[in-house]
Backbone as a chain_set.jsonl record, in Angstrom:
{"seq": "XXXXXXXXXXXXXXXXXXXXXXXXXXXXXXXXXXXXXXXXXXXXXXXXXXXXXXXXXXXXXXXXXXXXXXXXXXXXXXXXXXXXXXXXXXXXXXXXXXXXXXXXXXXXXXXXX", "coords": {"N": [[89.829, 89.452, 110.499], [89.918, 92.433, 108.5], [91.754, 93.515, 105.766], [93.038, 96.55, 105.143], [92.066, 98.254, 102.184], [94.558, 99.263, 99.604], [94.425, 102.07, 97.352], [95.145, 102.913, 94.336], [96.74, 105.088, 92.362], [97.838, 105.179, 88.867], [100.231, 106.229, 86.727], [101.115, 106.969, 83.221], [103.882, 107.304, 81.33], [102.792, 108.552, 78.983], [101.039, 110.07, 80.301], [98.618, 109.052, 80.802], [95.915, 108.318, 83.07], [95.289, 105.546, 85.841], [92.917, 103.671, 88.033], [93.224, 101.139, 90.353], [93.06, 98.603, 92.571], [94.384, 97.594, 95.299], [95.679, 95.008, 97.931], [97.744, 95.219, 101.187], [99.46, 93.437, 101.451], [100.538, 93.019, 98.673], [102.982, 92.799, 96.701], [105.478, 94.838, 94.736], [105.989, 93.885, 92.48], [103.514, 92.274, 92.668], [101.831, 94.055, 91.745], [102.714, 95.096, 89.354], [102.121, 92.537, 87.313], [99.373, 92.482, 88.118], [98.37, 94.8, 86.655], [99.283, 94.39, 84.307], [98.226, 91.868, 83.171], [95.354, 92.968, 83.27], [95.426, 95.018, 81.702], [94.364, 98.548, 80.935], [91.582, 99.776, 78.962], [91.89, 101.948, 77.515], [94.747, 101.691, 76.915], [96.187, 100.865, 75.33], [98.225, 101.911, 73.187], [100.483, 101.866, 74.749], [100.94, 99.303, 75.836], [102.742, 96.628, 76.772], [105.315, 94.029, 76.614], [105.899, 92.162, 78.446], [105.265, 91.438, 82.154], [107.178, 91.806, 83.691], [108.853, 93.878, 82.725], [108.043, 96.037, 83.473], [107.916, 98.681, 85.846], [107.462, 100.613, 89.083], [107.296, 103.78, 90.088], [107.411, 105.241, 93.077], [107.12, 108.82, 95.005], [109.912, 109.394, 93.757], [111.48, 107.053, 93.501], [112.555, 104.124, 92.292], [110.552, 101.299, 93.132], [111.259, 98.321, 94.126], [111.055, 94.73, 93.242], [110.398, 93.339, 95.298], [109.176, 94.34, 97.499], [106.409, 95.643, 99.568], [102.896, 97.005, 99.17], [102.365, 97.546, 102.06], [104.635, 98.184, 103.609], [105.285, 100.328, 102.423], [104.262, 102.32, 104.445], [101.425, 103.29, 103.557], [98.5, 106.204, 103.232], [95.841, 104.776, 105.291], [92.825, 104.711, 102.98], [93.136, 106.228, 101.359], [94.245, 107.67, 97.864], [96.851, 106.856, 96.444], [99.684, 108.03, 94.332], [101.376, 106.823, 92.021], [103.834, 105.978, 89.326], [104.057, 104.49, 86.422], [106.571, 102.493, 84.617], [107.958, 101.488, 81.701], [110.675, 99.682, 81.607], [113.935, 97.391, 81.291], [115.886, 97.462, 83.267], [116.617, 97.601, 87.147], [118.161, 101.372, 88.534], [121.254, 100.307, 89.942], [120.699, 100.84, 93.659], [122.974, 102.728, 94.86], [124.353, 104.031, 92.581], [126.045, 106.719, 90.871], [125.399, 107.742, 88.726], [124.731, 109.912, 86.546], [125.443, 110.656, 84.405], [123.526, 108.007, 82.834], [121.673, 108.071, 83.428], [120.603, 110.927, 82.626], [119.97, 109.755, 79.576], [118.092, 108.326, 79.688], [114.797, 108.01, 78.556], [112.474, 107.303, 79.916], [112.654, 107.982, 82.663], [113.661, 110.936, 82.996], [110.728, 112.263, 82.211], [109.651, 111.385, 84.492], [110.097, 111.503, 87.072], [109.705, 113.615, 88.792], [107.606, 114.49, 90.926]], "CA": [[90.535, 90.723, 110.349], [89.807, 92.853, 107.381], [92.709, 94.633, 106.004], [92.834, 98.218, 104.422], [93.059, 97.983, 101.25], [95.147, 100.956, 99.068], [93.7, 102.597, 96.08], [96.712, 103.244, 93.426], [96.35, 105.688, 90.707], [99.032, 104.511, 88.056], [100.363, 107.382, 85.88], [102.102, 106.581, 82.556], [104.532, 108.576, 80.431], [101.986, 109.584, 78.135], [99.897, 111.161, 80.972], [96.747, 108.622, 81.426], [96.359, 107.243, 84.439], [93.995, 104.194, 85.855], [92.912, 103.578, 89.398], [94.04, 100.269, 91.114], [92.93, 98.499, 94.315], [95.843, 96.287, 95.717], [96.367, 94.856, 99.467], [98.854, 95.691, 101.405], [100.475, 92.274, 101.017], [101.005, 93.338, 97.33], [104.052, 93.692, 96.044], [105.546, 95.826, 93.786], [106.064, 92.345, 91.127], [102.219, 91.329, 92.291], [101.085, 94.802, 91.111], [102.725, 94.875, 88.046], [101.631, 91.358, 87.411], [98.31, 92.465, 87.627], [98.346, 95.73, 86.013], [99.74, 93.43, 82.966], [96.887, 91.013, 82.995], [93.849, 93.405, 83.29], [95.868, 96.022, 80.622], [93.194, 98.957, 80.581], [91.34, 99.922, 77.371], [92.647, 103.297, 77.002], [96.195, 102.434, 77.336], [96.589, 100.078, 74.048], [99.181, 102.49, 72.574], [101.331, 102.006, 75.903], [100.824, 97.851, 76.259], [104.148, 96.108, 76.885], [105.404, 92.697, 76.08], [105.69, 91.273, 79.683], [105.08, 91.998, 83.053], [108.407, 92.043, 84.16], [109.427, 95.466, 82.735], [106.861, 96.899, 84.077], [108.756, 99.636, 87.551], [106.812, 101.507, 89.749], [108.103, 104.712, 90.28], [106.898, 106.301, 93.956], [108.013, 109.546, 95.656], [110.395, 109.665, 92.836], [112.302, 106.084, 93.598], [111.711, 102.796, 92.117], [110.386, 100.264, 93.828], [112.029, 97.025, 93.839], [109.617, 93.549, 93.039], [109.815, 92.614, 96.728], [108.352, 95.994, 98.318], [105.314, 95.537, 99.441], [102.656, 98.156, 99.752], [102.569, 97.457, 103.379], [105.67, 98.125, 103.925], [105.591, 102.154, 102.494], [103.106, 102.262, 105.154], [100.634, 104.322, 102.515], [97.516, 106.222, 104.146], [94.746, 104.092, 104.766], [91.795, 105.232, 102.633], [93.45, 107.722, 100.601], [94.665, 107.362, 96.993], [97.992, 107.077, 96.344], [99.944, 108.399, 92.886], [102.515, 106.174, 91.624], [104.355, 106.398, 87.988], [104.495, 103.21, 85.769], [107.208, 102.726, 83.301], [108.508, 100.218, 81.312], [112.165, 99.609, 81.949], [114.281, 96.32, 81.417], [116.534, 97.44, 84.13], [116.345, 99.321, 87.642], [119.18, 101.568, 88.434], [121.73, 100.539, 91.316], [120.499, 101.946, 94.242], [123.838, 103.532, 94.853], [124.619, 104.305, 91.702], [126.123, 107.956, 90.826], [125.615, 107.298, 86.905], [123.807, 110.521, 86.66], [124.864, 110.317, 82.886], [123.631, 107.351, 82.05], [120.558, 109.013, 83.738], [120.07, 111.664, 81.444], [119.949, 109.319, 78.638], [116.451, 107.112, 79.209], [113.648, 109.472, 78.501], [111.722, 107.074, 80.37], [113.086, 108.551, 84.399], [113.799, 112.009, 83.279], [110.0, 112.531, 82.418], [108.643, 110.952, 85.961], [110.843, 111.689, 88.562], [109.475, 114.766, 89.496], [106.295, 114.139, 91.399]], "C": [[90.388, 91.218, 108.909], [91.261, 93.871, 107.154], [92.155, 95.503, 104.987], [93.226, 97.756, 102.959], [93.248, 99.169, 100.399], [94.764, 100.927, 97.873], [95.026, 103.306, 95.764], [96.371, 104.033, 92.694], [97.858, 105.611, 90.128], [98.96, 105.655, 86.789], [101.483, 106.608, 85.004], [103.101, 107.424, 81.87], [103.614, 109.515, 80.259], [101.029, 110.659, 78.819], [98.633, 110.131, 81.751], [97.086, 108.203, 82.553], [94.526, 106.299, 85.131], [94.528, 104.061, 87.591], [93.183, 102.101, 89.656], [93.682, 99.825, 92.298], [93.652, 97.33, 94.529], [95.032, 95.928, 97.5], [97.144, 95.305, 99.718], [100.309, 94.641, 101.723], [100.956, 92.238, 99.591], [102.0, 93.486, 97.181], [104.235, 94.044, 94.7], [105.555, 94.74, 92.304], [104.641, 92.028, 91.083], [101.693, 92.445, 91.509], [101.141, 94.608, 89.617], [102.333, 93.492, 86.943], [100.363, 91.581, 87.0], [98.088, 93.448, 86.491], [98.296, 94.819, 84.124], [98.425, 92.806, 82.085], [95.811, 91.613, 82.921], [94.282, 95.285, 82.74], [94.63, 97.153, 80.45], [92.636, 99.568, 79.15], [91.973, 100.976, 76.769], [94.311, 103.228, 76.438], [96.833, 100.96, 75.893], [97.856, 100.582, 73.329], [100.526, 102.161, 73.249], [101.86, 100.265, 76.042], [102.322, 97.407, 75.22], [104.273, 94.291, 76.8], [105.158, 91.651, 77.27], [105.469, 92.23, 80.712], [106.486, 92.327, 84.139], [109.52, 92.974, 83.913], [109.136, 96.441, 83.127], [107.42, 97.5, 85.588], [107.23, 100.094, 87.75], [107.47, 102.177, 90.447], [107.016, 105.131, 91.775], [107.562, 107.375, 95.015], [109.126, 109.415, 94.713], [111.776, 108.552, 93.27], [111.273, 104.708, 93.006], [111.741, 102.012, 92.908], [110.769, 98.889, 93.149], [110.897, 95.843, 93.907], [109.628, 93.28, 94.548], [109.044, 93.513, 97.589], [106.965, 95.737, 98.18], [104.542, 97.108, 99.416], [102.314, 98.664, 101.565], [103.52, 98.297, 103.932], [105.873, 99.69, 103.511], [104.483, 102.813, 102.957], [102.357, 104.026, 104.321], [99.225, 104.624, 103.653], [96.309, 105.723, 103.773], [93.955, 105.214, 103.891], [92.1, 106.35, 101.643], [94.169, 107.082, 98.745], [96.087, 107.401, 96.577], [98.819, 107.006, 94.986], [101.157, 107.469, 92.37], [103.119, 106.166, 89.851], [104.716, 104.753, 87.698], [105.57, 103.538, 84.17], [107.802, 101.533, 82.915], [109.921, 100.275, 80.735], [112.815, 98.366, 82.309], [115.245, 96.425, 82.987], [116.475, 97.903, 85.372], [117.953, 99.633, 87.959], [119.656, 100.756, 89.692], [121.332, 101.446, 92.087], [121.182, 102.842, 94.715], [124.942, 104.01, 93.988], [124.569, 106.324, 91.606], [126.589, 107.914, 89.092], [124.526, 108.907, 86.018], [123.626, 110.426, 84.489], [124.368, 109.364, 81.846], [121.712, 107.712, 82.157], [119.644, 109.593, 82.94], [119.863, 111.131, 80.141], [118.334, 108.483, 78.438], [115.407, 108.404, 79.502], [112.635, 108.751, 79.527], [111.768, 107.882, 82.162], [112.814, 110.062, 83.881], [112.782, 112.848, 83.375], [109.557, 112.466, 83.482], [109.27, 110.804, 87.165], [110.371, 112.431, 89.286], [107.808, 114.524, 89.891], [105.555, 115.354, 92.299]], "O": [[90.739, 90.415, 108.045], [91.735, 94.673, 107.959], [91.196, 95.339, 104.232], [94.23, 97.147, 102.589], [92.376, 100.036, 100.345], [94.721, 99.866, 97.251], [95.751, 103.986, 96.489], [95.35, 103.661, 92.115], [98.86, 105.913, 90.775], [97.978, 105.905, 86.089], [102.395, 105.916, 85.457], [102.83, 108.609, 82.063], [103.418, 110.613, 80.781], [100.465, 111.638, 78.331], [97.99, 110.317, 82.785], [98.17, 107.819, 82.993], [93.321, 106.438, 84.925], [95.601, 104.197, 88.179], [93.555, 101.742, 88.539], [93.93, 100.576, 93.241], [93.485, 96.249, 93.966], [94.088, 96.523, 98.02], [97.709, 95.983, 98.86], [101.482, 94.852, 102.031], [101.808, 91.392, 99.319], [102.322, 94.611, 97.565], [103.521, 93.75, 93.742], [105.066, 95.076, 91.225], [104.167, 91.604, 90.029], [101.048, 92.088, 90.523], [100.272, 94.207, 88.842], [102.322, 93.708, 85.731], [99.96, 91.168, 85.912], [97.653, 93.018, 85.423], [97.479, 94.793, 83.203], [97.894, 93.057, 81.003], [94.938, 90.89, 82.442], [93.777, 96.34, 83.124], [93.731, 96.694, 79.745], [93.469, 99.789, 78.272], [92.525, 100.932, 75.669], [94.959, 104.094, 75.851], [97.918, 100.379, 75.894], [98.584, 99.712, 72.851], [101.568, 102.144, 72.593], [103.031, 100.003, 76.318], [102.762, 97.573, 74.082], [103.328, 93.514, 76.932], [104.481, 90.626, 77.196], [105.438, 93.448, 80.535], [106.533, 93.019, 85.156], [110.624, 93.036, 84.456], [109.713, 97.526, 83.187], [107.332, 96.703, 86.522], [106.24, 100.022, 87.022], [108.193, 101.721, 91.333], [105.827, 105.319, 91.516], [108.417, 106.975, 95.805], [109.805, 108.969, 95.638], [112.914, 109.012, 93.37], [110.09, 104.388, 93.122], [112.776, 101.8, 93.539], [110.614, 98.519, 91.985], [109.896, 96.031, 94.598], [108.523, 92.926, 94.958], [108.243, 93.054, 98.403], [106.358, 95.618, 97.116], [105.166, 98.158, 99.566], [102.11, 99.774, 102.056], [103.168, 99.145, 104.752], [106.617, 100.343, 104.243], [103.809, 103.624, 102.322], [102.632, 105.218, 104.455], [98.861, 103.857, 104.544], [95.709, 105.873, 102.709], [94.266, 106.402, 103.974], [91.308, 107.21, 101.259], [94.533, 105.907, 98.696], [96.341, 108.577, 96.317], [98.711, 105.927, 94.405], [102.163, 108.101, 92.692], [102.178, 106.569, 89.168], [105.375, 103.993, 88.408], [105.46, 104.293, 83.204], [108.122, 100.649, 83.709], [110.25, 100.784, 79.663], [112.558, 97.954, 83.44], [115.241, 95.456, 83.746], [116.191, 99.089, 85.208], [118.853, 98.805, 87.822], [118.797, 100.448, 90.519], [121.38, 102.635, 91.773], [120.597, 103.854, 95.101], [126.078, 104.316, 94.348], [123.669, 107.068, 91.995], [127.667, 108.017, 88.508], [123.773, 108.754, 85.056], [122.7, 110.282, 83.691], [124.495, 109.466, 80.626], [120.835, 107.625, 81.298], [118.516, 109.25, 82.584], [119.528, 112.002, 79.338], [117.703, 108.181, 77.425], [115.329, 109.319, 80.321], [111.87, 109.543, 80.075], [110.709, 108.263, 82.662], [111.754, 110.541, 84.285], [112.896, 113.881, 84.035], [108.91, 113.463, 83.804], [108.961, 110.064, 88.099], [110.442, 112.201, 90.493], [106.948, 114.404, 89.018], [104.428, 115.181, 92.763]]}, "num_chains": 1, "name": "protein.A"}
């Protein structure tokens, strides 16, 4: 059985962005994981201490380390846009903190997709 596998394009604050080919047994911890380890040349200004601050923002929610890409059943064959940011925390997902919100420049830039 061959599976599909999804082509990521990974957008950062600053704008660049780098293509990506995962599984769809990936999760959102293996991506960033790799992303980490194979850091691309351009993005030296951006490179973070570990791989474990490392979110992935998609559709304008973060994904949690266990989320696979399976699992946001993405379309085969197609590229799919996702927002990387580096953030020690993610929010509660039912969190109504809108002002603590407006305070990390890192969300308020890449929410809007």
């Amino acid at each position: 059985l061959v599976s599909k596998k999804s082509l990521l394009r990974l957008i950062l604050v600053s704008g660049k962005t780098q293509d990506f080919t995962f599984s769809p047994n990936d999760s959102a911890t293996d991506i960033a994981r790799h992303v980490f380890e194979n850091w691309p040349a351009g993005w030296e200004e951006e490179s973070v201490s570990s791989p474990s601050i490392l979110r992935l923002i998609f559709q304008g929610r973060f994904l949690h380390g266990n989320v696979t890409l399976g699992a946001l059943k993405l379309p085969p064959g197609r590229t799919t846009v996702m927002h990387l940011v580096a953030r020690e925390t993610l929010p509660e997902p039912n969190s109504h903190g809108q002002r603590n919100r407006e305070k990390t420049t890192e969300s308020s830039c890449c929410l809007l997709l």
